[in-house]
Every structure is written in structure tokens, then in C-alpha cells.
N, C-alpha and C positions, 0 to 999 in steps of 0.2 A: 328796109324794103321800100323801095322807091316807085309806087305808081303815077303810073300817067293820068291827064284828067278823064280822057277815053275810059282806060280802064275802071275810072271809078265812076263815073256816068254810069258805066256796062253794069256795076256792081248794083250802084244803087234801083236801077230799072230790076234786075235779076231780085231783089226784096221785095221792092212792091209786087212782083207777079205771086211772088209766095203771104207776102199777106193779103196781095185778093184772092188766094187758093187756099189759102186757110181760111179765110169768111167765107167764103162759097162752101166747104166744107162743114164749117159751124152750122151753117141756115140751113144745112140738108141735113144732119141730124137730130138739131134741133136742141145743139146743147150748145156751150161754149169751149170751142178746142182753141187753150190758150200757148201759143208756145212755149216750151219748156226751154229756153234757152235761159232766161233769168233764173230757175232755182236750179240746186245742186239735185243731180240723180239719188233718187232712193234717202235721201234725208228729210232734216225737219224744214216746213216751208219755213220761208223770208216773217218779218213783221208784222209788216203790215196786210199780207194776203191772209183770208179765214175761208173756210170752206164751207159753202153756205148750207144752212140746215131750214129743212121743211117747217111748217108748220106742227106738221104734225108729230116732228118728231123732239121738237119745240117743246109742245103737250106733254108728250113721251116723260120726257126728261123733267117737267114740272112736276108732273102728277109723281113720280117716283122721288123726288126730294120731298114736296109735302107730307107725302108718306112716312121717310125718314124722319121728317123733323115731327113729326105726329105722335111717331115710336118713341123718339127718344122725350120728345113733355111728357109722354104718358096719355093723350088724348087717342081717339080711336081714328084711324084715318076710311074716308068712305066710297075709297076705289079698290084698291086691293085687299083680298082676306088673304089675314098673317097664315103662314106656312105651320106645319107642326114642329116647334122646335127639335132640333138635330139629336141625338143621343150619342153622351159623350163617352169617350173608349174608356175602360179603365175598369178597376172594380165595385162592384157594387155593398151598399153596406150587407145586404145578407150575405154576398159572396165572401167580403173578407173575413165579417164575423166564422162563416161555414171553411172555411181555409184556418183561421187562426184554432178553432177547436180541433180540426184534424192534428194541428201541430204540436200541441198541449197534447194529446191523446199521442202523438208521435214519442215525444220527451219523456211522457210517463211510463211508457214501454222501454226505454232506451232504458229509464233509473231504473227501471224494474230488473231487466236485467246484466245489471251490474256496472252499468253507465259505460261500457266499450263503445266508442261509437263504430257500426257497422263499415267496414271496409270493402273497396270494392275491385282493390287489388288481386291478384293471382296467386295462388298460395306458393308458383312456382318459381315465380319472377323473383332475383337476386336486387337488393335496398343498391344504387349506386352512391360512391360515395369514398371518404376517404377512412380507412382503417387506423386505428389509434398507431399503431409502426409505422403507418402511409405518415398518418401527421406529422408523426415525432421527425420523420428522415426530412422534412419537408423545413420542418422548424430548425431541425442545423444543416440546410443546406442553406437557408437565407439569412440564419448569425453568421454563419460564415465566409457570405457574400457581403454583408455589410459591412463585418468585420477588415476586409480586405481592400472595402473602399474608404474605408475612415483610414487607415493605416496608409492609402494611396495618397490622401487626402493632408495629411500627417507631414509627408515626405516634398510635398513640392514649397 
């Protein structure tokens, strides 16, 4: 691309109106609107740019690490009152103890009567499966497949 010096004159005036319309801008909100042409959209900033944090929130962030490190030496920290710790899911010792005797009392009815264990099948429903004729026909129809490749086998 080959410009003229015109054309780049033209260019370079056409920036400066927009970086004095973007300062004009800035002093009327009262923040700093910096052009987004240096970093990538919707990603992590560049290096050396940080995004500046208040004072207060400064504080914020102190007071809540002292805290931590307070918990974890075991000292008492004198901003925040500790929460009630969480209740963890799962069983409790009287619960399992109260489940494990139900089971013991479950077993001892089972021996009691005659140690079957209770089935929860259908009295009407047919066992799938294969029948000892099913088997047998099964077992010389594959000696006699193998037989036929060993003997294939044999011959070349």
C-alpha cells in the first residue's frame, strides 16, 4: 500500500482529533477512557497495565488475609466473628451405629428362617438362559468348527 505524504498528513491530523475527543471525553466523566486499541478484546490485560484498586478495598483485602493468617497460627483475628462451621454430609456415628443394628437384626431373621435370601423376582417370570441340550448342541457345534479349521489349517 503506497501512500502519499498528503494522505498521511490527512491520517495523522484525523488521530490527534480523536485523541483530543477522547480527553475531552475522559474530563467529562471524570474517569480515564483509555483506548482499547493496545489490548486484545475480552482477554487478560498486557504486563505491565494493573487496574487500579481503591484504598478501600486495599483494606478490604488486608483485613481478610490477616484474618486468614490469624486462623490458620491459631490466634484470634479482631475484625471478623468466625461463621458456624458447615455440617458435613454423610453419616452420623449414631446414624450408622442405628442402621448397622437394623442390619444385624435384618440377618438374624434371614438365619432364622432358613437362610433363603428373600427374592424379589416374579413367581411367573421364566430363568433366561441356556438349557443343558441348549449347551451340549452349542459345545459340538464349536468342536466341530474348530475342528474344521485346524484340518483347513492342516492342508495348506
Amino acid at each position: 500500500m503506497d501512500l502519499s505524504l498528503q494522505q498521511l498528513t490527512q491520517a495523522l491530523s484525523i488521530r490527534k482529533q480523536i485523541s483530543a475527543l477522547e480527553q475531552r471525553l475522559s474530563t467529562l466523566f471524570g474517569g480515564s477512557t483509555t483506548p482499547t486499541r493496545g489490548r486484545r478484546r475480552g482477554g487478560r490485560r498486557t504486563r505491565g497495565s494493573r487496574r487500579p484498586m481503591s484504598a478501600a478495598t486495599r483494606a478490604k483485602l488486608a483485613a481478610a488475609a490477616r484474618a486468614r493468617w490469624a486462623k490458620r497460627k491459631g490466634t484470634t483475628a479482631a475484625a471478623p466473628a468466625a461463621k458456624a462451621p458447615r455440617r458435613r454430609k454423610g453419616l452420623t456415628a449414631a446414624g450408622r451405629r442405628k442402621l448397622s443394628e437394623s442390619m444385624k437384626a435384618r440377618w438374624a431373621a434371614r438365619r432364622k428362617a432358613g437362610g433363603a435370601a428373600p427374592t424379589t423376582k416374579a413367581p411367573g417370570k421364566k430363568k433366561r438362559g441356556l438349557t443343558a441340550a441348549g449347551r451340549r448342541k452349542l459345545s459340538e457345534s464349536m468342536k466341530a468348527r474348530w475342528a474344521a479349521r485346524r484340518k483347513a489349517a492342516g492342508k495348506k
